[in-house]
N, C-alpha and C positions, 0 to 999 in steps of 0.2 A: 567447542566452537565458541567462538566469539564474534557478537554484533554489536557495530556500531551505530548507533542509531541517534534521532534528535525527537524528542516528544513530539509527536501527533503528526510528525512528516510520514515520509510513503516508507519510511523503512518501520514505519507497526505492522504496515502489514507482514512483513518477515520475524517480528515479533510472537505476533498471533500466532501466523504459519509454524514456525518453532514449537509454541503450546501446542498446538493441534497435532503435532505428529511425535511431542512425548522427545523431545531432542533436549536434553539440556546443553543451556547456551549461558555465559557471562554476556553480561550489556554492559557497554559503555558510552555514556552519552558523549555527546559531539554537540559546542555549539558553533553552528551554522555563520553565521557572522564573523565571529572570534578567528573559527576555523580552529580551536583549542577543546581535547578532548577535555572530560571531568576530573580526570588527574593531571592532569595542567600540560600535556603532550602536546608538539607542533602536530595538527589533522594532516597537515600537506606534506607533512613528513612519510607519514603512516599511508595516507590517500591522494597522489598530488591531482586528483579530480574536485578534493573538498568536500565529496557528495557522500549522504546517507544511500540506503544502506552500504555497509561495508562487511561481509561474514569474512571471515579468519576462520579456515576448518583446523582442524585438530592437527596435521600436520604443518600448518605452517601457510598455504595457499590462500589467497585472498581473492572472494569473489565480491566484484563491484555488479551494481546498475540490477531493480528491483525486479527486470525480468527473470533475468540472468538466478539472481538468489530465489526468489521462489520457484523455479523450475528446478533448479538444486533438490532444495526443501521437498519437493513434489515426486520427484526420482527415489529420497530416501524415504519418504511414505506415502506409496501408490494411491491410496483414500482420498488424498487431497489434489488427485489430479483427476484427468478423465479416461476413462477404460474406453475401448475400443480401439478397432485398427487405425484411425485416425485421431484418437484420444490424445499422444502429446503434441500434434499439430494443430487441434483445436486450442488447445491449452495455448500453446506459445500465441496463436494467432488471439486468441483474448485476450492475455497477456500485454502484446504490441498494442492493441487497439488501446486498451486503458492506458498505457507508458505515454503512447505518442500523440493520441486524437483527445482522451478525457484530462487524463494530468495533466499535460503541453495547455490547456484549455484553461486553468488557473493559474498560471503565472502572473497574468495581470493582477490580478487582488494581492498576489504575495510582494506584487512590487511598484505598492500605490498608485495604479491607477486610481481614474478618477471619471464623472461623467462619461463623455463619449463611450473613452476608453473600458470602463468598468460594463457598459449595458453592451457592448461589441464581447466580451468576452462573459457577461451570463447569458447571452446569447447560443453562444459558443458552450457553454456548458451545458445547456440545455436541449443543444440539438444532439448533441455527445447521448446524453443519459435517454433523452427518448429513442433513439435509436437501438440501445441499450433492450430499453423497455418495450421494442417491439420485438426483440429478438431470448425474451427469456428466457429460460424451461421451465423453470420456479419448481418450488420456493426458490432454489437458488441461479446463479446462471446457468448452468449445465441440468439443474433437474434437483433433486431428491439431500444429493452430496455436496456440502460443504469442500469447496476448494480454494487453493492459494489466490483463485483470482476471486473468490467474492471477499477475503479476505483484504487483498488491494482493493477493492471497488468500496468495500466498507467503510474504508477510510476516507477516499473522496468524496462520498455521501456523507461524513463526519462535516469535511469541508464546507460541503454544499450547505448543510444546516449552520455552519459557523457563521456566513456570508449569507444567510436568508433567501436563498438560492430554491425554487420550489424544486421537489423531490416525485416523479411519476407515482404514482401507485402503488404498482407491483415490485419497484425499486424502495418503495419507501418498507413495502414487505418487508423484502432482503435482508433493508438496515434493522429492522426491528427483530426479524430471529436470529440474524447474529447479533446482537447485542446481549443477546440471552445467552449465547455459548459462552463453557466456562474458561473458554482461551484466550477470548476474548476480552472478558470481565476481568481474568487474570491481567493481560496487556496494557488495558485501561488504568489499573490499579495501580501496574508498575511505572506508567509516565503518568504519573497523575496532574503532573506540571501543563498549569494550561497553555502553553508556546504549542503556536502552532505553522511548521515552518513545511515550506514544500522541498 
């Protein structure tokens, strides 16, 4: 497999997700902007969306858009999703909610806002993550197991601290035992590049 990815955007979380279920992957970074991979490839060539993630399975298939991959990721290692008879439709449904209501929810900061603009959307972030926060199981979201979605979520909590953005309680948990996982730490280590693009 291979992912494309752009430091500290939403495609870590398919990074980590990768560590965590023991898949190896080649990375190739993608800058965002440029739209030129790290070996000096047209992106839109490869991707004509532009957008991080991008997995390349082993056969050839390319899956875009970071629900989509870590549902992938979650099918090849059941751990990282959620068991029960409604287990991959809670998945997909937390999934959506982080894609569409928390990430959609920082766009502003990625694209200079400013005053109004900027406190309309840590508003918007923050009614996003309390809702979150009233809904946890903890430690993680679903309870006990580490999955692809606290893996995404981890990351927008990365954001949130970028942008001094306050962090609930039991979310600020979350970020703090995944940070301890070693998939994570791996993850970290390999975009060590502080860019951090949505």
């Amino acid at each position: 497999m291979k992912l494309y990815y752009s430091p500290g955007a939403c495609s870590l979380a398919a990074r980590i997700s990768l560590h965590e279920a023991g898949i190896a992957a080649e990375f190739e970074r993608v800058d965002l902007k440029a739209k030129i991979t790290e070996t000096g490839r047209d992106y839109i060539a490869i991707n004509p969306a532009g957008s991080v993630p991008m997995l390349v399975l082993d056969d050839g298939a390319a899956i875009t858009e970071n629900v989509a991959v870590l549902d992938l990721i979650a099918s090849h290692e059941p751990r990282l999703g959620v068991s029960g008879p409604l287990g991959r439709t809670r998945l997909i449904e937390m999934l959506s909610y982080l894609s569409t209501e928390l990430h959609i929810a920082f766009k502003p900061f990625w694209h200079g806002a400013s005053g109004s603009e900027k406190q309309d959307a840590a508003d918007a972030v923050a009614k996003r993550l309390n809702l979150l926060e009233s809904r946890i199981a903890e430690p993680y979201l679903f309870g006990s197991d580490f999955t692809v979605a606290d893996a995404y979520l981890f990351v927008m909590l990365r954001w949130a601290k970028a942008f001094r953005l306050p962090i609930p309680p039991r979310l600020l948990n979350l970020f703090e035992l995944a940070s301890e996982r070693n998939a994570v730490r791996q993850a970290l280590t390999e975009e060590a590049e502080p860019a951090l693009n949505a």
